[in-house]
Backbone as a printed PyTorch tensor [residue, N CA C, xyz], in Angstrom:
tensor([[[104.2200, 122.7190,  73.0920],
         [102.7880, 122.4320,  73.1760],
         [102.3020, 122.7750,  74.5790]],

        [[101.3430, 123.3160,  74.9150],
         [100.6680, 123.2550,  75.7770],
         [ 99.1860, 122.4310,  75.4920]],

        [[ 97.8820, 122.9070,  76.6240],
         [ 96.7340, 122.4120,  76.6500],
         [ 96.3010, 122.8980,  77.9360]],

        [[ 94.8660, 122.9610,  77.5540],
         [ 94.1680, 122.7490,  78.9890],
         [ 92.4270, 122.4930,  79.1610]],

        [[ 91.8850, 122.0960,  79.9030],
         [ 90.7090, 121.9710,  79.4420],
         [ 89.8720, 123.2100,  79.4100]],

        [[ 88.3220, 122.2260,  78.3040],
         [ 87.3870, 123.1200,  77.3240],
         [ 86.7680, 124.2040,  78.3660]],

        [[ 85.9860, 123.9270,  79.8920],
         [ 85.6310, 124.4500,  80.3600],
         [ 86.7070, 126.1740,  80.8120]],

        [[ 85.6950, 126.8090,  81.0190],
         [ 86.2970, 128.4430,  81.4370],
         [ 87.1510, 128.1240,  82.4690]],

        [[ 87.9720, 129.2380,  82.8090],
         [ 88.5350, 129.3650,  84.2380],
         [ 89.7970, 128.5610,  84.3830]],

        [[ 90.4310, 127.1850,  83.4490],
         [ 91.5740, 126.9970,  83.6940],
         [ 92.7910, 127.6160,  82.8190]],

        [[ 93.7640, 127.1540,  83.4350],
         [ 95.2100, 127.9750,  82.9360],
         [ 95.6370, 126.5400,  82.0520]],

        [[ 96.6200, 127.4930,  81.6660],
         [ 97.3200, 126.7260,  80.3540],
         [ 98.1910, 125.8640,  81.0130]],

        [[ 98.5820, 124.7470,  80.6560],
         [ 99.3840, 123.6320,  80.8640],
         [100.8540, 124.4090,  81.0200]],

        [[101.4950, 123.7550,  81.6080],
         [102.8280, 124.1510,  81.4520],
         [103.5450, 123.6010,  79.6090]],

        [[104.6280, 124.0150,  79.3580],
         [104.9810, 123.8860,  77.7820],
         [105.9980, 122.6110,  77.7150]],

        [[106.0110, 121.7490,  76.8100],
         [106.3550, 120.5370,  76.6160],
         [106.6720, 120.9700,  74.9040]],

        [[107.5510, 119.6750,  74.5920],
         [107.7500, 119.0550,  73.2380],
         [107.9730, 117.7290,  72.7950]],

        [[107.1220, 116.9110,  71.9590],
         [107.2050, 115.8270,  72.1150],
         [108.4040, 115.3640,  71.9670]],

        [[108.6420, 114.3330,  72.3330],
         [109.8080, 113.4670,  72.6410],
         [109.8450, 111.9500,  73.3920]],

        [[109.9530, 111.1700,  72.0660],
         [110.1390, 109.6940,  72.3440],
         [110.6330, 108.9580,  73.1810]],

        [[111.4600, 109.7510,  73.6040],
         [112.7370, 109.1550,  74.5130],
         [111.9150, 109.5150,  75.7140]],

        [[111.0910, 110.2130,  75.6060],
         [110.1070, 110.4970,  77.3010],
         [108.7750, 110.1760,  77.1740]],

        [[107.7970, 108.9440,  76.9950],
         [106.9310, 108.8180,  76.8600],
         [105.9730, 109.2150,  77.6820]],

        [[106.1690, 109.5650,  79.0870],
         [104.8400, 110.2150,  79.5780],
         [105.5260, 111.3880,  80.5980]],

        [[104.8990, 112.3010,  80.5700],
         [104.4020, 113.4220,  81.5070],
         [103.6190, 113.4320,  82.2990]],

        [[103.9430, 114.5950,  83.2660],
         [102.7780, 114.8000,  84.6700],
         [102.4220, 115.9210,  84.5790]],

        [[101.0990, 116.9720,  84.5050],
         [101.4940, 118.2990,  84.5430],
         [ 99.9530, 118.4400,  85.6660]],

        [[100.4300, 119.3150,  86.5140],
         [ 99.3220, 119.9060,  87.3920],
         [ 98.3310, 121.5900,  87.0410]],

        [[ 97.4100, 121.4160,  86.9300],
         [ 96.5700, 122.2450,  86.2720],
         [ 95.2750, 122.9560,  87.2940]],

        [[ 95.9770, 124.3380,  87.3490],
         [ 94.5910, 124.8360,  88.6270],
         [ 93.8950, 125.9020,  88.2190]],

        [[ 92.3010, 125.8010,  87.9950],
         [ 91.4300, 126.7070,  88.0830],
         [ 91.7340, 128.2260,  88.4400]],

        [[ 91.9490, 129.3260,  87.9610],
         [ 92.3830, 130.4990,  88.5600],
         [ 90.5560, 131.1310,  89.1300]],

        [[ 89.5270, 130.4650,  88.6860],
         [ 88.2860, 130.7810,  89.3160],
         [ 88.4100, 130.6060,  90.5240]],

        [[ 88.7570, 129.0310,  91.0920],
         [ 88.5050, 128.4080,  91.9110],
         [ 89.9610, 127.5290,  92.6480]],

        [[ 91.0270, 128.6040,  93.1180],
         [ 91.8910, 127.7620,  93.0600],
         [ 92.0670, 126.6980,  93.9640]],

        [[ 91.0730, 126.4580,  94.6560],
         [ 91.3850, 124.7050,  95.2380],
         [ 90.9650, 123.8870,  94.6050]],

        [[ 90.3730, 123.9850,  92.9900],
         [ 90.2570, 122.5580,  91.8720],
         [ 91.8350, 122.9540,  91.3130]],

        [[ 92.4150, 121.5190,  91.4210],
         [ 93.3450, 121.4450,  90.8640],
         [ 92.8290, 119.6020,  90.1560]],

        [[ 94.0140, 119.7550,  89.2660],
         [ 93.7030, 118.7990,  88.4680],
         [ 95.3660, 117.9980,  87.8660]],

        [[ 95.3280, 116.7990,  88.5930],
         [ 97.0670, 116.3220,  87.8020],
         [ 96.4910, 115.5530,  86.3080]],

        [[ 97.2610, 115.9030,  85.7470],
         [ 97.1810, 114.9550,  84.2010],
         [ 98.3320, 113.9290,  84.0660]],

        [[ 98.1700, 113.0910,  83.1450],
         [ 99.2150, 112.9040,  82.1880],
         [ 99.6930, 112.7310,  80.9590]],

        [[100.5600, 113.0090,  80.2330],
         [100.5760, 113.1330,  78.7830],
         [101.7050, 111.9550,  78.1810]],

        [[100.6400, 111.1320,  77.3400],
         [101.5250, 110.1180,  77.3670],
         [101.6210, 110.2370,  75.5480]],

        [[102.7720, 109.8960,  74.7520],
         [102.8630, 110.2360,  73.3910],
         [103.4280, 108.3900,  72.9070]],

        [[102.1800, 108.0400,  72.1140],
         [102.3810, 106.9020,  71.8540],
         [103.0380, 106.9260,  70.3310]],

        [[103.7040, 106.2640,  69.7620],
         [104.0810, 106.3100,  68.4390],
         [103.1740, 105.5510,  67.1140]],

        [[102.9340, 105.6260,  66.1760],
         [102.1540, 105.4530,  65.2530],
         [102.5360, 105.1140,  64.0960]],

        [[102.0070, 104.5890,  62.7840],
         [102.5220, 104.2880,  61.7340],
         [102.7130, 105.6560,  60.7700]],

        [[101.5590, 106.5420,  61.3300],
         [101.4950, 108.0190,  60.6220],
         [101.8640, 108.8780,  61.5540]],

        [[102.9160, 108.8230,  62.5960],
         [103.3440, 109.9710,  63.5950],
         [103.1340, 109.4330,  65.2870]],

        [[103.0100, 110.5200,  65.8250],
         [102.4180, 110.1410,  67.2440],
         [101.6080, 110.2800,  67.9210]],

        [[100.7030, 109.9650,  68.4210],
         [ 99.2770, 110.3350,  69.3380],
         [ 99.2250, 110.8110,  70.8140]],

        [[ 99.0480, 112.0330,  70.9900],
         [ 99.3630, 112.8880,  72.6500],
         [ 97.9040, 111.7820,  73.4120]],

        [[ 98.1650, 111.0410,  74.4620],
         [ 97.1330, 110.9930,  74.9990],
         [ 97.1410, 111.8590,  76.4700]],

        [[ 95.9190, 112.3930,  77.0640],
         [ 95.8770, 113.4870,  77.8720],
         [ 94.5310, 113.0210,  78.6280]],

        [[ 95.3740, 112.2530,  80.2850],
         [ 93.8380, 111.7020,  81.2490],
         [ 94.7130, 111.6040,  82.2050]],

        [[ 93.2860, 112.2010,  82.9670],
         [ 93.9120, 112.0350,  84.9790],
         [ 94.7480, 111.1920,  85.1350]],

        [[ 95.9940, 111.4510,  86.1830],
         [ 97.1960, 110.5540,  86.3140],
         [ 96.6600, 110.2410,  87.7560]],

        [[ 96.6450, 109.1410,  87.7180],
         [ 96.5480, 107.8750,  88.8640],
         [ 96.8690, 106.7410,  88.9820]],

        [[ 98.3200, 106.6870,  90.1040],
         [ 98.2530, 107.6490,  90.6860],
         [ 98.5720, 108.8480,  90.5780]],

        [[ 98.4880, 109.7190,  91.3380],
         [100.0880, 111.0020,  91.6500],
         [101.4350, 110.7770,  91.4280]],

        [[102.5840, 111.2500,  90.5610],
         [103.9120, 111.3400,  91.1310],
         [104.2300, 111.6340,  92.0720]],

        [[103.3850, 112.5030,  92.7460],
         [103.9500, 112.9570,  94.4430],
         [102.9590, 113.1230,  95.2790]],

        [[103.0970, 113.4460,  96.3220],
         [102.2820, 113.8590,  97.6720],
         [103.1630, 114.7390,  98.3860]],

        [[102.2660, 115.7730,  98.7080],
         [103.1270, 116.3440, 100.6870],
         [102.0100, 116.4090, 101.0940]],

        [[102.6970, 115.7150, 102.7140],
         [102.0670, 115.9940, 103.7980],
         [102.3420, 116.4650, 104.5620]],

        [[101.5090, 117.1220, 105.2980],
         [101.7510, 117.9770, 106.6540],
         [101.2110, 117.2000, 107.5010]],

        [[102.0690, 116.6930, 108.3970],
         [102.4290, 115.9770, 109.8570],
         [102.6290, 116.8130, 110.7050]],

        [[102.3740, 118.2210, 110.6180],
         [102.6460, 119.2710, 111.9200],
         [100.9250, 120.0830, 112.4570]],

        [[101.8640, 120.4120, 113.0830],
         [100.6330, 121.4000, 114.0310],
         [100.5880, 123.1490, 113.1690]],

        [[101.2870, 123.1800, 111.9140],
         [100.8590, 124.8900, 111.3750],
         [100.6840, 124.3760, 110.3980]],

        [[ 99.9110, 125.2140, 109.2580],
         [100.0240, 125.2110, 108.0460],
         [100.9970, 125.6150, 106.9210]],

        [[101.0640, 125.0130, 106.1860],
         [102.1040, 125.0860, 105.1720],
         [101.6810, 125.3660, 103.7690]],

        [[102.7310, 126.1750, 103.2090],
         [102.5050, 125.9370, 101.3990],
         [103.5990, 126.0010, 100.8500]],

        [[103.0950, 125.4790,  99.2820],
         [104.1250, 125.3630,  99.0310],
         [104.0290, 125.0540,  97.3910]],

        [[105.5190, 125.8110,  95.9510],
         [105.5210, 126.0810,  95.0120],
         [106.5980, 125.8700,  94.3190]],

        [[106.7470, 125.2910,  92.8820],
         [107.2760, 124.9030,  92.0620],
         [108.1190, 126.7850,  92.0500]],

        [[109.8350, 126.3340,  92.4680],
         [110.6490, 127.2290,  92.2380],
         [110.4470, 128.2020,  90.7200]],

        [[110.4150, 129.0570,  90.9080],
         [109.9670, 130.1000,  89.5020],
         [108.8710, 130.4360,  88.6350]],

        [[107.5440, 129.3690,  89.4940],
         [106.6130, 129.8600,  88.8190],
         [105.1910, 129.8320,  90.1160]],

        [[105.5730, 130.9060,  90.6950],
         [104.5200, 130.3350,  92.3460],
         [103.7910, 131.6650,  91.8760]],

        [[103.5560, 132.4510,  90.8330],
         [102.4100, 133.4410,  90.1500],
         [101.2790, 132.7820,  90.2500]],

        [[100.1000, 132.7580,  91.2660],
         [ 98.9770, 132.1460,  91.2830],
         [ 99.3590, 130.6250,  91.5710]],

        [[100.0130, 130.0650,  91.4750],
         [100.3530, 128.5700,  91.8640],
         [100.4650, 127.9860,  93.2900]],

        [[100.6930, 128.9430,  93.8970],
         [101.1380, 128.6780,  95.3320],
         [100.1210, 127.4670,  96.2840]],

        [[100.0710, 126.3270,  96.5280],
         [ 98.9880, 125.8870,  97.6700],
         [ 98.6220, 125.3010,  98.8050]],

        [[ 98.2630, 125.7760, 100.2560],
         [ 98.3460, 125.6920, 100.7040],
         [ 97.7830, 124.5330, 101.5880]],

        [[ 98.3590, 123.8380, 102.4440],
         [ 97.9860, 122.7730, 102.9820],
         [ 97.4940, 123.1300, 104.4890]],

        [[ 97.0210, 122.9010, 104.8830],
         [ 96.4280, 122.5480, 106.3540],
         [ 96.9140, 121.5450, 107.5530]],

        [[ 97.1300, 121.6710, 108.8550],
         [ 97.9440, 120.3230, 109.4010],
         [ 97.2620, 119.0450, 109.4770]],

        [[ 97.3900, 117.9070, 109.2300],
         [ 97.4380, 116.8920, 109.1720],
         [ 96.1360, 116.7050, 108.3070]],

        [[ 96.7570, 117.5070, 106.4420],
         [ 96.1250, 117.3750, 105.7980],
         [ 97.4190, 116.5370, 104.5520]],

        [[ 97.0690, 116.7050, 103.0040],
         [ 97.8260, 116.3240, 102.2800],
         [ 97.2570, 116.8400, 101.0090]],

        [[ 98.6140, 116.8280, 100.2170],
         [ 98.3140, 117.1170,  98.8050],
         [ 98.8970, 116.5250,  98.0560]],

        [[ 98.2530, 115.7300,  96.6510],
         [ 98.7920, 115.2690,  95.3270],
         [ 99.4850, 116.5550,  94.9490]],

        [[100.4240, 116.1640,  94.0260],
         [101.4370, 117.2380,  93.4160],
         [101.8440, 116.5630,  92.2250]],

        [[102.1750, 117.3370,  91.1910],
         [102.9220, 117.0630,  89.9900],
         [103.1230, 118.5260,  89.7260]],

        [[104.6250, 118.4880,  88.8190],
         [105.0420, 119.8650,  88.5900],
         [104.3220, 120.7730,  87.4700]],

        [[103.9920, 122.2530,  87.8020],
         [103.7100, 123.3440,  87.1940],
         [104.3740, 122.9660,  85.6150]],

        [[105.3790, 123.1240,  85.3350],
         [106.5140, 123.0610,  84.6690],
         [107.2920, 122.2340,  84.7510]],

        [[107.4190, 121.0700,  83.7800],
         [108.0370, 119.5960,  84.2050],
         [109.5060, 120.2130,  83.3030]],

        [[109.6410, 121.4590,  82.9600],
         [110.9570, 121.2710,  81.5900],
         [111.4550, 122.7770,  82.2180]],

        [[111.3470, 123.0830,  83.4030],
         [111.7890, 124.2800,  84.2140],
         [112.0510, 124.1650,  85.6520]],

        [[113.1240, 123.8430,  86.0930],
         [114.0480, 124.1450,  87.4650],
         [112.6630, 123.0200,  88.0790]],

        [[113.2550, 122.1520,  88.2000],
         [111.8510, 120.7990,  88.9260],
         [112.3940, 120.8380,  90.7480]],

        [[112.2840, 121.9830,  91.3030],
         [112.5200, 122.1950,  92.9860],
         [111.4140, 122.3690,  93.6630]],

        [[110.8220, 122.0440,  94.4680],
         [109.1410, 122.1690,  95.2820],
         [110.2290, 123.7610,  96.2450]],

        [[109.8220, 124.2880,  96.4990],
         [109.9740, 125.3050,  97.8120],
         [108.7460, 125.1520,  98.7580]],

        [[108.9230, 125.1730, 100.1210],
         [107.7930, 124.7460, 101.0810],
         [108.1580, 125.5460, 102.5510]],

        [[106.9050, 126.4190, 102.6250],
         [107.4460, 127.3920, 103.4480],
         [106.3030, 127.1850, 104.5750]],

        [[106.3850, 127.4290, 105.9050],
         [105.6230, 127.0470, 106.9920],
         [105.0870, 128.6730, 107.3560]],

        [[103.6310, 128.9200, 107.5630],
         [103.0280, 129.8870, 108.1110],
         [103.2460, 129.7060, 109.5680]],

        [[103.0040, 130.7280, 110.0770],
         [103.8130, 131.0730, 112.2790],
         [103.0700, 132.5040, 111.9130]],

        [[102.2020, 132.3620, 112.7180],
         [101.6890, 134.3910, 112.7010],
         [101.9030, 135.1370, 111.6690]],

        [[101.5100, 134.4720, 110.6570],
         [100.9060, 135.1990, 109.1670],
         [102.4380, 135.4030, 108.3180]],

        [[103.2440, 134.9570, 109.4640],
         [104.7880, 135.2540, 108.1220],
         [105.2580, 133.5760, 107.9420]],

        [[105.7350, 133.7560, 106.8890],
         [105.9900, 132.7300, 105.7590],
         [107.3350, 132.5880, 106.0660]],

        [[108.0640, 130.9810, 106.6330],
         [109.1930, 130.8250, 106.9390],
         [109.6860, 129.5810, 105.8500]],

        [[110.5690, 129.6890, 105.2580],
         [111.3360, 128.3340, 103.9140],
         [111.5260, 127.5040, 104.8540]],

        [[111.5380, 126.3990, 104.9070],
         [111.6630, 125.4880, 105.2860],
         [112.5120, 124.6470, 104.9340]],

        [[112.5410, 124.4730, 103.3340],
         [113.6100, 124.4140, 102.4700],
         [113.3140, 123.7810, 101.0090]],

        [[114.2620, 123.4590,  99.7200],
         [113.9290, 123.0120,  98.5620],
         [114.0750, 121.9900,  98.1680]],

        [[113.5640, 121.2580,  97.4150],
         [113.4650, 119.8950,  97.6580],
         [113.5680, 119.7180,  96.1020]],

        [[114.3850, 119.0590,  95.7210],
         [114.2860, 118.2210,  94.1860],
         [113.7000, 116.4660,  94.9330]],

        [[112.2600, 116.3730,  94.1210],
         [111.5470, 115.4660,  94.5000],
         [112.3510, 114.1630,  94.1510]],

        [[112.2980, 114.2090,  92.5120],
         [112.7110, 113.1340,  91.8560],
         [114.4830, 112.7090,  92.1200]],

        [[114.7730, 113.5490,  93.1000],
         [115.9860, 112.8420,  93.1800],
         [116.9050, 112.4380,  94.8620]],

        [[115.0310, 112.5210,  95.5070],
         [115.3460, 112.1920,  97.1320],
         [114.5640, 110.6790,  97.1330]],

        [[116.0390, 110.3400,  97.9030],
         [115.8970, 108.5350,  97.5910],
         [114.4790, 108.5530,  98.6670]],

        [[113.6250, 107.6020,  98.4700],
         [112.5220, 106.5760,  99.2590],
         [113.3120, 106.2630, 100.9230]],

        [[113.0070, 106.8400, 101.8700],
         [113.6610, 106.6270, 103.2450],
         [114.7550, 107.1670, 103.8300]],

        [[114.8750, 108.5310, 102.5930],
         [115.8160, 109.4710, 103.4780],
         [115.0440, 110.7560, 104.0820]],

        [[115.5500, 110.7330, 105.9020],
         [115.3630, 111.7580, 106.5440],
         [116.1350, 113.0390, 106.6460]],

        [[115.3890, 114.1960, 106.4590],
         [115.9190, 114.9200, 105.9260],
         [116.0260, 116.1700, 107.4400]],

        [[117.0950, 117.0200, 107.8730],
         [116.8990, 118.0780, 108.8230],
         [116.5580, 119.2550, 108.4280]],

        [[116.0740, 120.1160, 108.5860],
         [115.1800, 121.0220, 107.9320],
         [116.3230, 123.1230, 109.0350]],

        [[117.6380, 122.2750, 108.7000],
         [118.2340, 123.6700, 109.1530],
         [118.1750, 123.6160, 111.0280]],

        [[117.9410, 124.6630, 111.7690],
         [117.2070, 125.1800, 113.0590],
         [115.7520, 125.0840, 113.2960]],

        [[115.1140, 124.4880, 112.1490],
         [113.9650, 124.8670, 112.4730],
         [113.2290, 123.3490, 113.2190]],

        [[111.9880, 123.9620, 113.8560],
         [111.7200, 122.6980, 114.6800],
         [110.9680, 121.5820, 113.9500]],

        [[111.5450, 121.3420, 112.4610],
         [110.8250, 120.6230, 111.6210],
         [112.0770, 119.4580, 110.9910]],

        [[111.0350, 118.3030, 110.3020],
         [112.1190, 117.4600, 109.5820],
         [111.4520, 116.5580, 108.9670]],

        [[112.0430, 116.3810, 107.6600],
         [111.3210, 115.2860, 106.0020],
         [111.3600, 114.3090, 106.3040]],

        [[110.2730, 113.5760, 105.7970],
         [110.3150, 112.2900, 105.5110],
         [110.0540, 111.8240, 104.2750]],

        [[111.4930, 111.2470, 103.2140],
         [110.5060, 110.6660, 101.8060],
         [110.1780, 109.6070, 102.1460]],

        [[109.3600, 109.4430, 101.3730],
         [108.5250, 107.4870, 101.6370],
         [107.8460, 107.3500, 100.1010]],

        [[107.7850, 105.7750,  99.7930],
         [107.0780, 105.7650,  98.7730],
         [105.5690, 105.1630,  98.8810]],

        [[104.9260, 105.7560,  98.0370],
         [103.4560, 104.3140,  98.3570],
         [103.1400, 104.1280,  96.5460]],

        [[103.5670, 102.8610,  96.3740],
         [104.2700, 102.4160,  94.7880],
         [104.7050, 103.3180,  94.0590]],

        [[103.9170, 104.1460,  93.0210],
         [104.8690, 105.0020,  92.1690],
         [105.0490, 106.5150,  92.5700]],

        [[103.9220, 106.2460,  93.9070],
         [103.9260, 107.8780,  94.0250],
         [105.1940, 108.0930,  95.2780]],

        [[105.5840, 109.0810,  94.9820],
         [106.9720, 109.8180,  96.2070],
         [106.1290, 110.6010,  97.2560]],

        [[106.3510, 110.3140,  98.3920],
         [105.2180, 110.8700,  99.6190],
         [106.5580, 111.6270, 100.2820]],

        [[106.2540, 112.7190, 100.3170],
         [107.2470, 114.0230, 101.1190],
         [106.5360, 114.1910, 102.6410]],

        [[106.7150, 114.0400, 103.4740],
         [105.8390, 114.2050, 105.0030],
         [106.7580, 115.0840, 105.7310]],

        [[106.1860, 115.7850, 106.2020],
         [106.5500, 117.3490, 106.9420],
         [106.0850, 116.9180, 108.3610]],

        [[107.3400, 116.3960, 109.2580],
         [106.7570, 116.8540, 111.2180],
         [107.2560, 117.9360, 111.4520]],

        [[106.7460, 117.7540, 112.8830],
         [107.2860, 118.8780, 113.8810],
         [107.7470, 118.1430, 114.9260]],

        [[108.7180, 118.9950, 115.0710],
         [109.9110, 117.7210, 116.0830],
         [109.5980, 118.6510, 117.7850]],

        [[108.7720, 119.1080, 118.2560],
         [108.8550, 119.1050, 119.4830],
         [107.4630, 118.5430, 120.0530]],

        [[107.6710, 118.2080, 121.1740],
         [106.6370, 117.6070, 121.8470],
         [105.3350, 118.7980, 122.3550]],

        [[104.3230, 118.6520, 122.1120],
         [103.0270, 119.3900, 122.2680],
         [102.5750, 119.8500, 124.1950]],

        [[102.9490, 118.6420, 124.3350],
         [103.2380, 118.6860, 125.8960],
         [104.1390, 118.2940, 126.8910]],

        [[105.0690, 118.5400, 126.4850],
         [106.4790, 118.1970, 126.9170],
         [106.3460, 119.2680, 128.1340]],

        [[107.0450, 119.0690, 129.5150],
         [107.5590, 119.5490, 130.5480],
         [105.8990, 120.2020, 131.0670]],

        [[104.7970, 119.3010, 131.0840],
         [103.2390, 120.0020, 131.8950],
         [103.5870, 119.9540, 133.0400]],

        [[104.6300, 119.3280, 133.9580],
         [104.4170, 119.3630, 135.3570],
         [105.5580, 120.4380, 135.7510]],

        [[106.0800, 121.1310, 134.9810],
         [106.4630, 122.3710, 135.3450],
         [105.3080, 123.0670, 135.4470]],

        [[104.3530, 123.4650, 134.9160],
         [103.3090, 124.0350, 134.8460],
         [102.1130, 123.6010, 135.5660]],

        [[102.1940, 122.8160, 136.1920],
         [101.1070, 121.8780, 136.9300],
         [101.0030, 122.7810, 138.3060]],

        [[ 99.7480, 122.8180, 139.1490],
         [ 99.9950, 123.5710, 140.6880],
         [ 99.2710, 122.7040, 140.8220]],

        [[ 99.2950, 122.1240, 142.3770],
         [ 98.4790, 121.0740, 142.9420],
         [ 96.9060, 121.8810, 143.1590]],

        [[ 97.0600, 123.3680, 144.1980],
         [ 95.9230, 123.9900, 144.4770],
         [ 95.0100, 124.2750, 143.3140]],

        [[ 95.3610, 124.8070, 141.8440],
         [ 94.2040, 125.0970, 141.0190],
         [ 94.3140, 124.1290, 139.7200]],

        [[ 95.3240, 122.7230, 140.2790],
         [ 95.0640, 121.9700, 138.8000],
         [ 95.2800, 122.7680, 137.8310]],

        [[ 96.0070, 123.5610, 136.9780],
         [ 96.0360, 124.2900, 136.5930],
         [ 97.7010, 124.3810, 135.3170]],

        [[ 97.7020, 124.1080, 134.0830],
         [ 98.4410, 124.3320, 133.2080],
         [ 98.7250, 125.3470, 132.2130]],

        [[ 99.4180, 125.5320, 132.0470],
         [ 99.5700, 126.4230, 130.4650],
         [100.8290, 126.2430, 129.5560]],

        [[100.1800, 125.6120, 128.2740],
         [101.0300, 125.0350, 127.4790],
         [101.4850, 126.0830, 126.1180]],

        [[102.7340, 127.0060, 125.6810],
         [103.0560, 127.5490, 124.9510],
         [103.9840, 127.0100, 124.0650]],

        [[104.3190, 127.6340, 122.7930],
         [104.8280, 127.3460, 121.5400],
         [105.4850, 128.3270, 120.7070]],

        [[106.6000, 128.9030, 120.8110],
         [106.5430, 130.1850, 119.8560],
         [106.3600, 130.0380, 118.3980]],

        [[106.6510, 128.6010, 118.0960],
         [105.9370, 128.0700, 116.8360],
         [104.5510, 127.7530, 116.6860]],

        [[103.6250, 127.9790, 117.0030],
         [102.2940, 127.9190, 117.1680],
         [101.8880, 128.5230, 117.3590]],

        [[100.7510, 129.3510, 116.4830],
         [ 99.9360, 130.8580, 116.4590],
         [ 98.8260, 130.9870, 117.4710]],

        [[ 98.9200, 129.7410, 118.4250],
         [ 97.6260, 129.9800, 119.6780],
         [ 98.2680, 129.1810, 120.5300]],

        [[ 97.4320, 129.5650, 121.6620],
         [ 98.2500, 129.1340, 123.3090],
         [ 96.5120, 128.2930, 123.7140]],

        [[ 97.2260, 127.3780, 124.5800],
         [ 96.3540, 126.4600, 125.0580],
         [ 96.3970, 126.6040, 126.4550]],

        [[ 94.9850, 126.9230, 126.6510],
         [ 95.1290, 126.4950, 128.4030],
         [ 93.8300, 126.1730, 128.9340]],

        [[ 94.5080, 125.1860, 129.9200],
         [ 93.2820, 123.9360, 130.0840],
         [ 93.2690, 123.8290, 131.5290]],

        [[ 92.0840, 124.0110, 132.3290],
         [ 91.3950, 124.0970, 133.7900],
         [ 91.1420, 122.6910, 133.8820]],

        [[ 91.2260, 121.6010, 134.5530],
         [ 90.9570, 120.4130, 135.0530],
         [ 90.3440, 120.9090, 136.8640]],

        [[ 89.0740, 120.9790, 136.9800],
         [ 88.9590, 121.5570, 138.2580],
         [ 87.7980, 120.1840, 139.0590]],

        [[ 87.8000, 119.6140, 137.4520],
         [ 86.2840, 118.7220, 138.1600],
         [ 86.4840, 117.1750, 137.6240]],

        [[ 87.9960, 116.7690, 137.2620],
         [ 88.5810, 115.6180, 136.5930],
         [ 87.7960, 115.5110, 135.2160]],

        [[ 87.4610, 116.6120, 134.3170],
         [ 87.0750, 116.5240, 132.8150],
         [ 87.9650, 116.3630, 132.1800]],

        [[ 87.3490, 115.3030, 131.4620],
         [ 88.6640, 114.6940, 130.2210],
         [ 88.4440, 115.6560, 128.4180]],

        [[ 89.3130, 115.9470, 128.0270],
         [ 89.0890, 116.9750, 126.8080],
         [ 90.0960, 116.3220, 125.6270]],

        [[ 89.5450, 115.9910, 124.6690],
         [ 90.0270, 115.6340, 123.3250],
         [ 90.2080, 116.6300, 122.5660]],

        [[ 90.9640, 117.0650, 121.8350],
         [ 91.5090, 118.3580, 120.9460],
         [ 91.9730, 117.3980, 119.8680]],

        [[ 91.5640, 117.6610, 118.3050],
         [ 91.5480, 117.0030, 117.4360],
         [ 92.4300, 118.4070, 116.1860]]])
């Protein structure tokens, strides 16, 4: 079975078969018009005196979340089906998630943008990373956090180096004067203090 809704422009549900022994589903559903409407469902199959009844309404909460806790942007796709699926997050933004395909290879892949190239970060089977395990993310200057907030599984993505770590190497007394670099970070910061101005960067 699939589904999807009446209006134009969405894609078909991922494919299911009912089954008792699994009373509800999650399936995530995105606009190919408009792909930042996305939409999580859930499909819950109640049993009956004459068969069974699919019910099909917004799931709230979420089964999942990622967040991005870093300073780049990230995206990120259900292993084997990232054809138009792919989506991308923003830093210290977040996204609800439920799988493309709940009955096909259930792995998130989550890859970090750095100057327009796309680095893995790594794969994650959601449903089977315990609530409070930290995870190392290889060489790279990143690392997981699962957490729960009640039923939903919250995946959180940092960045493990400090933003301004070692400024008074870079400090000169005569022009007040810093410059803070990143080879993980697609822009360089540099900041003149000549007249004791205080500057917030958000």
């Amino acid at each position: 079975i699939r589904f999807r809704p009446i209006e134009y422009g969405w894609n078909w549900s991922g494919l299911f078969r009912i089954n008792k022994k699994e009373p509800r589903l999650h399936f995530r559903l995105k606009n190919y018009l408009d792909p930042s409407e996305i939409i999580i469902f859930s499909v819950e199959f109640r049993s009956t005196t004459t068969g069974v009844v699919l019910v099909i309404s917004n799931a709230e909460p979420p089964p999942f979340q990622i967040v991005n806790k870093s300073m780049c942007p990230m995206s990120f796709f259900q292993k084997g089906v990232r054809n138009g699926k792919e989506t991308l997050i923003l830093p210290y933004h977040f996204a609800n998630y439920a799988w493309d395909e709940p009955k096909q290879g259930c792995v998130l892949i989550l890859d970090v943008l750095q100057s327009s190239v796309h680095k893995t970060l790594g794969n994650f089977e959601l449903e089977k990373i315990a609530p409070g395990t930290k995870i190392k993310l290889g060489k790279l200057p990143f690392h997981a956090l699962m957490t729960s907030d009640g039923p939903t599984r919250v995946l959180s993505i940092h960045d493990s180096y400090p933003l301004i770590a070692d400024a008074n190497k870079y400090y000169s007394d005569k022009t007040k004067h810093f410059d803070i670099r990143s080879k993980w970070l697609s822009l360089n910061i540099e900041i003149k203090l000549l007249h004791g101005i205080g500057i917030s960067i958000v």
